[in-house]
N, CA, C and O atoms as a Tinker XYZ file with bonds, in Angstrom:
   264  protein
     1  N    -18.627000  -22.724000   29.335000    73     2
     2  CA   -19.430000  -21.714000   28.701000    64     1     3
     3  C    -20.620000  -22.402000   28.036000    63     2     4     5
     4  O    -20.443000  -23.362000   27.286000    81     3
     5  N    -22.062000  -21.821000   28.361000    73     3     6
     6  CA   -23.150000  -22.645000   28.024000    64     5     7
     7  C    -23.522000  -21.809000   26.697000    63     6     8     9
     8  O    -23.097000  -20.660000   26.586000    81     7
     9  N    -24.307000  -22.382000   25.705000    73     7    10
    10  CA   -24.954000  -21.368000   25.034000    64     9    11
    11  C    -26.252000  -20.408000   25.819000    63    10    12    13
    12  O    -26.807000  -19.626000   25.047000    81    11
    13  N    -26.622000  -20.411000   26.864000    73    11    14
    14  CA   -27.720000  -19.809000   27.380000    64    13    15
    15  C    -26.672000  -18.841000   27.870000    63    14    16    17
    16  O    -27.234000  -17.816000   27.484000    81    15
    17  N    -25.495000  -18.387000   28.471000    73    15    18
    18  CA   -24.500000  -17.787000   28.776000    64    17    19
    19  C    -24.691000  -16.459000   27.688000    63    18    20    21
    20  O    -24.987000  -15.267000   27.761000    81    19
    21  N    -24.290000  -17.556000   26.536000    73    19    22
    22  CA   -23.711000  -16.499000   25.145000    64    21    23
    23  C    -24.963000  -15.744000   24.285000    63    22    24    25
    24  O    -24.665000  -14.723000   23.666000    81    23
    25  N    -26.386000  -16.242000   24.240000    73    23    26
    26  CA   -27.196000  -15.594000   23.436000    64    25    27
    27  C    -28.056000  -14.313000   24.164000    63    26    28    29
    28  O    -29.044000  -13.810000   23.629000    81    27
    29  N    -27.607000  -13.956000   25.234000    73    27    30
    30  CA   -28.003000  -12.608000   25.929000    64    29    31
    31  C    -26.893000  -11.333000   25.567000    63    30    32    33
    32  O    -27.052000  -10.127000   25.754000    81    31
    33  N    -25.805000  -12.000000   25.027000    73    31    34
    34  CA   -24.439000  -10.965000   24.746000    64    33    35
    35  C    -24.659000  -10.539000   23.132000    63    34    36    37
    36  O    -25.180000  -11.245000   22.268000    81    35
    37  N    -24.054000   -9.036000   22.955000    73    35    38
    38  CA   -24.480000   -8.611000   21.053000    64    37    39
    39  C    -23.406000   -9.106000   20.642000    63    38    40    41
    40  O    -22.634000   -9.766000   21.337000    81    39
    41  N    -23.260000   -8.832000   19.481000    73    39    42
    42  CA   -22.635000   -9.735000   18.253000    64    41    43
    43  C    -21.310000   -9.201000   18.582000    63    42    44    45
    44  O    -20.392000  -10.021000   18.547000    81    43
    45  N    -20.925000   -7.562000   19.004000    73    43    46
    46  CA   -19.995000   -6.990000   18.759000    64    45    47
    47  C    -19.188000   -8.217000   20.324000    63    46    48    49
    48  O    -18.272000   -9.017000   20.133000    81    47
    49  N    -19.720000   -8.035000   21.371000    73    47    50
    50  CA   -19.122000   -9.270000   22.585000    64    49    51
    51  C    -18.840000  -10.226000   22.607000    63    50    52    53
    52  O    -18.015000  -10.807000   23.312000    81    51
    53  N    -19.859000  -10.755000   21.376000    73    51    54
    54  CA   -19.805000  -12.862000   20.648000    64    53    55
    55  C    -18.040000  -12.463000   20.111000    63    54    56    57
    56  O    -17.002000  -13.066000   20.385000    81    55
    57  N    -18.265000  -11.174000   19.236000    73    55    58
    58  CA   -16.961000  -11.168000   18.187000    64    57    59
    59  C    -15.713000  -11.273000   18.672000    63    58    60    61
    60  O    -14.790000  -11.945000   18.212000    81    59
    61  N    -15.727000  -10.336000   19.953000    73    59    62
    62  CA   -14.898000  -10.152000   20.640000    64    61    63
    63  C    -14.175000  -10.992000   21.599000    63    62    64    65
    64  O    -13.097000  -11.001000   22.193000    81    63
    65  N    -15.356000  -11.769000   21.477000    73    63    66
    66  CA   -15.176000  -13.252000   22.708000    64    65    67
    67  C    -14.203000  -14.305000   21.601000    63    66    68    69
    68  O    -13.045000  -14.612000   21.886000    81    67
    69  N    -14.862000  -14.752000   20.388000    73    67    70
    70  CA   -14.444000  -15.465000   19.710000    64    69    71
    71  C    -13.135000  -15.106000   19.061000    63    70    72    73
    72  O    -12.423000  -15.956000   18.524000    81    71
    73  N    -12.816000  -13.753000   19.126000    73    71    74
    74  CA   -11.321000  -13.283000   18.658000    64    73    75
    75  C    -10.367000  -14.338000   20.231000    63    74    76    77
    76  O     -9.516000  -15.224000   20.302000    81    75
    77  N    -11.013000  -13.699000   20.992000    73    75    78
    78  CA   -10.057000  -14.376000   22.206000    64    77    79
    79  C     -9.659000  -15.924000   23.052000    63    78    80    81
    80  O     -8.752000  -16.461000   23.688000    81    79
    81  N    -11.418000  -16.227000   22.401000    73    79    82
    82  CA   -11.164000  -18.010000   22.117000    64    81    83
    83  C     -9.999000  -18.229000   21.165000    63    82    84    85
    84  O     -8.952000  -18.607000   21.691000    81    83
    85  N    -10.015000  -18.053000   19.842000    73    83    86
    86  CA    -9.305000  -18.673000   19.024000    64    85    87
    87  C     -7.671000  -18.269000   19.018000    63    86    88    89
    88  O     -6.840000  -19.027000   18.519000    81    87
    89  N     -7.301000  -16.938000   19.655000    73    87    90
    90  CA    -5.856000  -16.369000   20.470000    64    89    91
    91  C     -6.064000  -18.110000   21.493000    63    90    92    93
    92  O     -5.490000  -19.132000   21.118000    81    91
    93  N     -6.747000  -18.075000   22.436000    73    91    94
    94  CA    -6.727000  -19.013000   23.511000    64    93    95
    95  C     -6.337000  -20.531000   22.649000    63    94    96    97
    96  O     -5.381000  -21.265000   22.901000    81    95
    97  N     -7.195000  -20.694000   21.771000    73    95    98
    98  CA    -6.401000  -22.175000   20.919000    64    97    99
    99  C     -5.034000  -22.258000   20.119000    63    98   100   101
   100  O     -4.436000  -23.322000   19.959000    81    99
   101  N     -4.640000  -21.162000   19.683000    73    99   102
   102  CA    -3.399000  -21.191000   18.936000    64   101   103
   103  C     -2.657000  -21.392000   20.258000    63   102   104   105
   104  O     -2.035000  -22.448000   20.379000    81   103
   105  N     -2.646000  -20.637000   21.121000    73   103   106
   106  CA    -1.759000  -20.762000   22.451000    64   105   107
   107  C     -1.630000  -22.052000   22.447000    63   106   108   109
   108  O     -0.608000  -22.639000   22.092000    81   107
   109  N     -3.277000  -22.891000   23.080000    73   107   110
   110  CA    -2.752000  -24.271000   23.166000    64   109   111
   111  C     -2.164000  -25.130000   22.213000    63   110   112   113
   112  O     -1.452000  -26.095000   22.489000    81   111
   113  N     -2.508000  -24.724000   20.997000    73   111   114
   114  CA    -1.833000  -25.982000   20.105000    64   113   115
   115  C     -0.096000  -25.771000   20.418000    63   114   116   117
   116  O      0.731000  -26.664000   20.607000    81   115
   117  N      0.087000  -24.510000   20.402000    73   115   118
   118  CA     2.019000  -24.066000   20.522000    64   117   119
   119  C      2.395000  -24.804000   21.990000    63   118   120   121
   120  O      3.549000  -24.984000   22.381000    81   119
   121  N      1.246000  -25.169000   22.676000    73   119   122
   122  CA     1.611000  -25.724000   24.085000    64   121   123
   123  C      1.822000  -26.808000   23.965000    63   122   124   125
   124  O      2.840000  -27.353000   24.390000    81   123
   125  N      0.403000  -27.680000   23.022000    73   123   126
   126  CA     0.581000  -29.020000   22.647000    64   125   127
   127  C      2.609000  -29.613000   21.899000    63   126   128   129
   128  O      3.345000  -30.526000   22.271000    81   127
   129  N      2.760000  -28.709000   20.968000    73   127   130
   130  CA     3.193000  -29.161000   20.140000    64   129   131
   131  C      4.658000  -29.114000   20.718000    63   130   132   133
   132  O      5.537000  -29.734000   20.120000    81   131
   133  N      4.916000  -28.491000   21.715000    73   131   134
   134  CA     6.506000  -27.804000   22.552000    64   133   135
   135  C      5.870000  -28.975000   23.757000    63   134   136   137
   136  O      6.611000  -28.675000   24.694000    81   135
   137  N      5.102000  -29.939000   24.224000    73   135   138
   138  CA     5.011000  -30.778000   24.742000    64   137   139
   139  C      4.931000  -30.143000   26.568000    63   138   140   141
   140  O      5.377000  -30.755000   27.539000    81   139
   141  N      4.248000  -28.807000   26.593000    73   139   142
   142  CA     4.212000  -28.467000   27.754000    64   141   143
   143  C      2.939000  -28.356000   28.422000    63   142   144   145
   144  O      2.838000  -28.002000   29.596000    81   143
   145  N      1.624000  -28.765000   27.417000    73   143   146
   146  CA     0.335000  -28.836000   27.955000    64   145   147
   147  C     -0.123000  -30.367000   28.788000    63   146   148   149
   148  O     -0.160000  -31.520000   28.358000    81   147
   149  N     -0.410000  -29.841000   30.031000    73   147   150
   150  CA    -0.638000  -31.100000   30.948000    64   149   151
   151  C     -1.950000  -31.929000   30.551000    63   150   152   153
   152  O     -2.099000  -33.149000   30.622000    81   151
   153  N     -3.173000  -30.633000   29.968000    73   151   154
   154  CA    -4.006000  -31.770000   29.742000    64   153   155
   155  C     -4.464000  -31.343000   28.100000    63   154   156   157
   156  O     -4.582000  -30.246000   27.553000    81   155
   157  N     -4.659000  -32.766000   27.607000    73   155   158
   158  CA    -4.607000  -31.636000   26.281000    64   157   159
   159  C     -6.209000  -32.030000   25.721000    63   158   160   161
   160  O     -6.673000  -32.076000   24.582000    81   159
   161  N     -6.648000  -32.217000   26.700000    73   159   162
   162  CA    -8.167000  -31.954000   26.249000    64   161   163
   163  C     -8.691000  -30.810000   26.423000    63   162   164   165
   164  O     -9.909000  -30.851000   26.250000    81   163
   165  N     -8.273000  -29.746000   26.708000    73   163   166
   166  CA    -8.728000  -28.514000   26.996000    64   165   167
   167  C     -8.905000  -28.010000   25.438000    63   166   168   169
   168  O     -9.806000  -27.217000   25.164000    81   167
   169  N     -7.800000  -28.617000   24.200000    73   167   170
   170  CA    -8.234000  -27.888000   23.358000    64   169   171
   171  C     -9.424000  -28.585000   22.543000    63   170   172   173
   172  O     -9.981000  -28.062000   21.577000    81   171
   173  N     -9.694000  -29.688000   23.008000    73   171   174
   174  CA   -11.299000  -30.132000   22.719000    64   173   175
   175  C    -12.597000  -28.988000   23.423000    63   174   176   177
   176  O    -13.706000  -28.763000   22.938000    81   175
   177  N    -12.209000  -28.616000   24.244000    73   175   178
   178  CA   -12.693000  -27.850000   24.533000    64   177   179
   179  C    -13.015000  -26.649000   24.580000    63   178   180   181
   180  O    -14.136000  -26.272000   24.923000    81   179
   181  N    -11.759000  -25.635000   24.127000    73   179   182
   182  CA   -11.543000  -24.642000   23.147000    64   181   183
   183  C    -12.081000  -24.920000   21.583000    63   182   184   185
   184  O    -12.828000  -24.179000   20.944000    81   183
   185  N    -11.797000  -25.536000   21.367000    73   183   186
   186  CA   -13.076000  -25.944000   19.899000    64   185   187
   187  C    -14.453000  -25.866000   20.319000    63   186   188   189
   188  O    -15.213000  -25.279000   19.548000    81   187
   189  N    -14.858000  -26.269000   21.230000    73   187   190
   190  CA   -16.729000  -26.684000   21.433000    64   189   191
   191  C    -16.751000  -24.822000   21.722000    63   190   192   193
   192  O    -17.555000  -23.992000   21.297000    81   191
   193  N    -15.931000  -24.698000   22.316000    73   191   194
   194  CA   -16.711000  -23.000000   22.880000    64   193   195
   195  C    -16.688000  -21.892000   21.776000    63   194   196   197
   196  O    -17.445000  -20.923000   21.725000    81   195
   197  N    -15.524000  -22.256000   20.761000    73   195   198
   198  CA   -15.192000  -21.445000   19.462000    64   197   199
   199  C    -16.877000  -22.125000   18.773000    63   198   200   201
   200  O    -17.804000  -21.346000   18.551000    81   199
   201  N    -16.949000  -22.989000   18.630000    73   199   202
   202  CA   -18.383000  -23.477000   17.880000    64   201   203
   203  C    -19.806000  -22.925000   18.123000    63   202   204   205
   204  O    -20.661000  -22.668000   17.275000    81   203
   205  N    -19.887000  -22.767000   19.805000    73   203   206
   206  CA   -20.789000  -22.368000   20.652000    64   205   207
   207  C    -20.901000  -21.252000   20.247000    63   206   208   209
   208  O    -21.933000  -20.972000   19.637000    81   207
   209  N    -19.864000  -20.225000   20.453000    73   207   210
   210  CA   -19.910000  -18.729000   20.032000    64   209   211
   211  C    -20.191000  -18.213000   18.159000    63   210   212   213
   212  O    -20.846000  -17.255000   17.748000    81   211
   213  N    -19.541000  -19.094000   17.480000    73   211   214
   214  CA   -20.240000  -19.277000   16.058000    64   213   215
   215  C    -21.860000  -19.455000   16.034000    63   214   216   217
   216  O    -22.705000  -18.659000   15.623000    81   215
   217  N    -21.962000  -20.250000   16.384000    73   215   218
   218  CA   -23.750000  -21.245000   16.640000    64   217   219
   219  C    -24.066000  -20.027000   17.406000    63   218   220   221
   220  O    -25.263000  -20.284000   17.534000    81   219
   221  N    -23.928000  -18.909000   18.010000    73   219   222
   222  CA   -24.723000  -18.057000   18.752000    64   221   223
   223  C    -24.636000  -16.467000   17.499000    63   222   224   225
   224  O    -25.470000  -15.637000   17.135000    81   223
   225  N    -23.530000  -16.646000   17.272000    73   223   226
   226  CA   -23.413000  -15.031000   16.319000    64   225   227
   227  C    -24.744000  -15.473000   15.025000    63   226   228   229
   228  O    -25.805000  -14.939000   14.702000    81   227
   229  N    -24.042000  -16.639000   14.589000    73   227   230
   230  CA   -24.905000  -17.196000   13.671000    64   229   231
   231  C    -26.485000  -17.131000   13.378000    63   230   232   233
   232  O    -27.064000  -16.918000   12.312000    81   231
   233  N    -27.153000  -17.461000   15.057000    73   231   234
   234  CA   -28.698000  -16.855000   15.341000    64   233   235
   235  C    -28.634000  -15.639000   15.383000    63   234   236   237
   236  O    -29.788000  -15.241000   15.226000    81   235
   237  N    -27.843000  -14.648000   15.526000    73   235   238
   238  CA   -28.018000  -13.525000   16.315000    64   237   239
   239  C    -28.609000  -12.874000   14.612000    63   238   240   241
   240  O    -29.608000  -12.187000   14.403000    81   239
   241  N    -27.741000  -13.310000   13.751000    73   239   242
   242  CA   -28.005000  -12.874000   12.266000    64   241   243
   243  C    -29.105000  -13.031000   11.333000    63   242   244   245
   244  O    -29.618000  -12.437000   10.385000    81   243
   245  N    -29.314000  -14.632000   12.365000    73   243   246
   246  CA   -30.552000  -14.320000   11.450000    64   245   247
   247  C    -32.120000  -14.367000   11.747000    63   246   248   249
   248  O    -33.041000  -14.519000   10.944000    81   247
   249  N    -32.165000  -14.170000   13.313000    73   247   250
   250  CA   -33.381000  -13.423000   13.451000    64   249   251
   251  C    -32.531000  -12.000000   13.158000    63   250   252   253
   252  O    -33.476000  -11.440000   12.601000    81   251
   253  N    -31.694000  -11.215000   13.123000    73   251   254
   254  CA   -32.052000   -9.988000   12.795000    64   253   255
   255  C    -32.676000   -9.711000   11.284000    63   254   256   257
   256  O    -33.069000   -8.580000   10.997000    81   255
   257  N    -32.753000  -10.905000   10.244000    73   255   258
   258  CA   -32.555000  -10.530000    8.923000    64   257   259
   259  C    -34.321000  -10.846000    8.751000    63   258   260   261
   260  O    -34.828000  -10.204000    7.832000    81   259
   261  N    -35.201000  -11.685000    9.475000    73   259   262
   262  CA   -36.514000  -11.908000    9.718000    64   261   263
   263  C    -37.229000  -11.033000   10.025000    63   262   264
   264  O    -38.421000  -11.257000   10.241000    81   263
């Protein structure tokens, strides 16, 4: 997921996205931790996209407030 992806989507889709990223990381950590995740860099990667989608709601706020 690029940020050029995420800053064409409204806040209510960012929100909605980022509710389902961070469902998607608790999963993996319960995967990590029960020792059944094969690669466990994915949740390095579930972090960058939870960040991405922050870093995008984040602009979305404040050119609206300009």
């Amino acid at each position: 997921m690029k940020y050029t992806e995420l800053k064409d989507k409204s806040i209510k889709e960012l929100e909605e996205l980022l509710h389902a990223k961070k469902a998607e990381l608790f999963e993996l950590r319960v995967k990590l931790k029960a020792m059944q995740l094969s690669n466990p860099n994915e949740i390095k990667k579930a972090r960058r996209n939870i960040a991405r989608i922050n870093t995008t709601i984040n602009a979305h706020y404040s050119s609206s407030v300009e």
